[in-house]
Backbone bond lengths (Angstrom), bond angles and torsions (degrees), N, CA, C in turn:
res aa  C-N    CA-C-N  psi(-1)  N-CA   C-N-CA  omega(-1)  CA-C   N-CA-C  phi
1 X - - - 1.451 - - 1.526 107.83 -
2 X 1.131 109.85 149.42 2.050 118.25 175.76 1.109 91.26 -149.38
3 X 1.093 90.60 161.12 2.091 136.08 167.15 0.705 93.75 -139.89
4 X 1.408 113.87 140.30 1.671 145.79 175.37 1.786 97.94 -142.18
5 X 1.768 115.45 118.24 1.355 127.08 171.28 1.695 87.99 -105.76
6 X 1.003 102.38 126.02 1.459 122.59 140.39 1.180 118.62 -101.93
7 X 1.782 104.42 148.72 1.688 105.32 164.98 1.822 94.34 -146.43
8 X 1.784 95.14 165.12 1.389 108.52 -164.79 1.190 126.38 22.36
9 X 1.665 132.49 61.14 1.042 144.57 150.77 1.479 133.24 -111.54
10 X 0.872 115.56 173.09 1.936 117.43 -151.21 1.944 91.21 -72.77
11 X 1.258 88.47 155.82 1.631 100.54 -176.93 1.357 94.82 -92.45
12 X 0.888 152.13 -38.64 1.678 158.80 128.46 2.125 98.41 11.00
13 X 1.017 113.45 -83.37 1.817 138.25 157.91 1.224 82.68 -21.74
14 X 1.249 125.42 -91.28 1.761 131.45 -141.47 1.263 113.80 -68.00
15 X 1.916 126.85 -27.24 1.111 111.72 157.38 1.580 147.45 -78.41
16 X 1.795 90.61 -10.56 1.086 100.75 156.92 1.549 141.53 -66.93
17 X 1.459 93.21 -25.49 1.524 98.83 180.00 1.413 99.97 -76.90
18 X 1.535 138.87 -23.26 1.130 125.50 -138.90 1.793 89.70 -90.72
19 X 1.263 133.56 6.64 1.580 152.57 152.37 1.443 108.81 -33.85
20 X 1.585 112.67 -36.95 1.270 138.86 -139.11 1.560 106.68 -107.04
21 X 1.373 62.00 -84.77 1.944 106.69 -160.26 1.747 102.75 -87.47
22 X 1.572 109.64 147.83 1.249 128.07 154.18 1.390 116.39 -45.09
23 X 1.534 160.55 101.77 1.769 98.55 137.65 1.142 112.75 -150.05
24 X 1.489 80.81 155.55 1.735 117.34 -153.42 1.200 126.72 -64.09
25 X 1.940 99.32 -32.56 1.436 123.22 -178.09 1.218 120.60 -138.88
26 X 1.111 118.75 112.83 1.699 122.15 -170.25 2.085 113.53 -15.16
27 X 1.198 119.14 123.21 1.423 115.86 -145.97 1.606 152.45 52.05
28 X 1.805 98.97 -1.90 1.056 111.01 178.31 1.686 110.09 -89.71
29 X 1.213 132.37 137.98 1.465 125.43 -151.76 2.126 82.93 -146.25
30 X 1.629 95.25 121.79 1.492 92.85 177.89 1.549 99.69 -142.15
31 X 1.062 117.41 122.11 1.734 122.51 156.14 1.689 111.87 -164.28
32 X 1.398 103.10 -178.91 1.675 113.85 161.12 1.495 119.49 -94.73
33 X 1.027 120.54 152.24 1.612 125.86 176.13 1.610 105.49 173.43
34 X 0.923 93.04 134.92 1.785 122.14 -171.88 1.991 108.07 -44.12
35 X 1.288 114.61 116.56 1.392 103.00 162.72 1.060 145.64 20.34
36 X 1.429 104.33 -70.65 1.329 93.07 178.55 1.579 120.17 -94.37
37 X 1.306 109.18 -16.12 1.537 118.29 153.92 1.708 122.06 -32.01
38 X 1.220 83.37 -58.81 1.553 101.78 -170.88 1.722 104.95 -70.02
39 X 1.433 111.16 -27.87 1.483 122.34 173.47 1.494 120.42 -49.97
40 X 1.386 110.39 -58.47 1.231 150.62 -171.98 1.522 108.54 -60.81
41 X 1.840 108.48 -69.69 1.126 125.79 162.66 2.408 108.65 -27.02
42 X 0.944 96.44 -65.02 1.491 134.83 -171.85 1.819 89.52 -41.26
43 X 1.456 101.47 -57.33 1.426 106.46 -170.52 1.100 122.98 -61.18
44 X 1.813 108.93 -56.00 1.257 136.16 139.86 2.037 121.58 12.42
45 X 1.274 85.23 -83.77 1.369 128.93 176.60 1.913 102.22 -49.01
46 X 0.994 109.88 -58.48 1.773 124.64 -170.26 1.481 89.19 -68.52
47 X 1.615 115.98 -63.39 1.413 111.47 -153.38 1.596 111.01 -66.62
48 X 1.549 122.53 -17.84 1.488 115.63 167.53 1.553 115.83 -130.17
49 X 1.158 102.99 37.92 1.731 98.07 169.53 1.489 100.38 -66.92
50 X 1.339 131.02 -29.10 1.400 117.09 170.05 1.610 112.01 80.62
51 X 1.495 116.37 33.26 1.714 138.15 -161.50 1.763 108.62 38.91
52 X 1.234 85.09 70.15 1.518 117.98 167.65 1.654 101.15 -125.38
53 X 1.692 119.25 -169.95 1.222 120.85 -170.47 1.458 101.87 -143.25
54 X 1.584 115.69 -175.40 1.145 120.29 -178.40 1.005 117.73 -175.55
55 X 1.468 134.59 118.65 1.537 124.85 -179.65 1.983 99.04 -105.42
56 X 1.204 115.35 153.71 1.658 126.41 158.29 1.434 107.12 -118.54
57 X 1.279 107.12 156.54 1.388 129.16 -179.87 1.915 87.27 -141.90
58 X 1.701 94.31 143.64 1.104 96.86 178.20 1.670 103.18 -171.68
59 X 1.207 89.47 141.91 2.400 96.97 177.78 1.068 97.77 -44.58
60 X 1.549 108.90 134.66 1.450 108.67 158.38 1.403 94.91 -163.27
61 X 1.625 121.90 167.79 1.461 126.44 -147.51 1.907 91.06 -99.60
62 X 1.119 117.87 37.95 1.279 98.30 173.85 1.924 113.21 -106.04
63 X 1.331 129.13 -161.13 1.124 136.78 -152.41 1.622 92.13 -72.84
64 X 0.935 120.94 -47.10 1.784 125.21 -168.46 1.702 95.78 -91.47
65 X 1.127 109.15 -4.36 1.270 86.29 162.05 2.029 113.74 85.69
66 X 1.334 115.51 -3.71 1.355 133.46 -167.73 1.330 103.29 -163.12
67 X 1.769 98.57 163.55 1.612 103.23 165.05 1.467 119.77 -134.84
68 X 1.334 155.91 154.45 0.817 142.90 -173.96 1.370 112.06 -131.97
69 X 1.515 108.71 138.16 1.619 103.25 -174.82 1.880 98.57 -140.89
70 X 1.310 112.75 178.65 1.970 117.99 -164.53 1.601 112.78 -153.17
71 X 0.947 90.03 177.86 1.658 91.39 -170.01 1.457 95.00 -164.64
72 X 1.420 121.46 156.72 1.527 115.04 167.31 1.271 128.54 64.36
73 X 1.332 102.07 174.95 1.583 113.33 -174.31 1.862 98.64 -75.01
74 X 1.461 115.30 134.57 1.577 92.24 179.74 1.622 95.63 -149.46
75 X 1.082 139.90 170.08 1.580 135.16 146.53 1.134 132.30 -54.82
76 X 1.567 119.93 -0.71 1.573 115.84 175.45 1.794 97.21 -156.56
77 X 1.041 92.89 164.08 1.787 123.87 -180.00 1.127 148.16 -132.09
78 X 1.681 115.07 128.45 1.752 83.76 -155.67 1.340 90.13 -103.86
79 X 1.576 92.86 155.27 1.741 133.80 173.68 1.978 120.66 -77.84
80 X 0.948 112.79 117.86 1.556 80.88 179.63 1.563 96.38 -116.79
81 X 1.496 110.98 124.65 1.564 100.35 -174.88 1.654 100.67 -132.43
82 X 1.590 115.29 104.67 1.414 139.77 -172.30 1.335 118.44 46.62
83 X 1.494 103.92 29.11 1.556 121.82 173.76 1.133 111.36 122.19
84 X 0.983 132.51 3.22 1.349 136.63 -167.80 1.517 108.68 -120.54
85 X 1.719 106.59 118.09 1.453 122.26 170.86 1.634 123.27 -53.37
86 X 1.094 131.29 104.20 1.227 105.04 173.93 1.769 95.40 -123.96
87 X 1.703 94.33 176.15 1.474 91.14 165.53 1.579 134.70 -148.71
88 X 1.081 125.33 137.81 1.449 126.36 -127.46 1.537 89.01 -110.98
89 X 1.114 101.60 145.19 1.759 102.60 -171.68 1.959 97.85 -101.27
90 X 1.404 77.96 145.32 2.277 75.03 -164.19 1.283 107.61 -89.80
C-alpha cells in the first residue's frame, strides 16, 4: 500500500497518476502497486512537480511498519530519531 501527498504541482502530474493511484483528495494519491511501480511512479512525481513537493508513505518491513521519504518544498519534514520516522511541521 502507498500514499503519495503532493502539493503545488501541475494538474497535468496529478492526472497522470490518477492511471495509478486513487485520489480521494485533491493531491492525495492512495493505492497498491508493486515496487517498482511505485519506484517509477516516485520518479515520475520528482521529475515534474515543477518546484512543488511530495512526501510517500509506503509498506516496508521496518519497526513502524512503513517508510517515508520527500522531495521539495513542502509543509512538513521528516525527522529521523534512532529509527524512528517522525514529522516535524515547518
Amino acid at each position: 500500500m502507498i500514499v503519495l501527498i503532493l502539493e503545488r504541482v501541475p494538474v497535468s502530474l496529478r492526472g497522470e497518476l490518477t492511471r495509478w493511484l486513487l485520489e480521494p483528495k485533491a493531491g492525495v494519491f492512495v493505492g497498491q502497486v508493486s515496487a517498482m511501480v511505485r519506484d517509477k511512479l516516485w520518479d515520475k512525481a520528482r521529475s515534474q512537480a515543477r518546484g512543488g513537493g511530495g512526501l510517500l508513505i509506503y509498506s516496508s518491513n521496518t519497526e513502524q511498519g512503513y517508510r517515508l521519504e520527500s522531495f521539495g518544498e513542502s509543509s512538513r519534514a521528516i525527522e529521523d530519531f534512532d529509527g524512528l520516522s517522525l514529522i516535524r511541521m515547518a
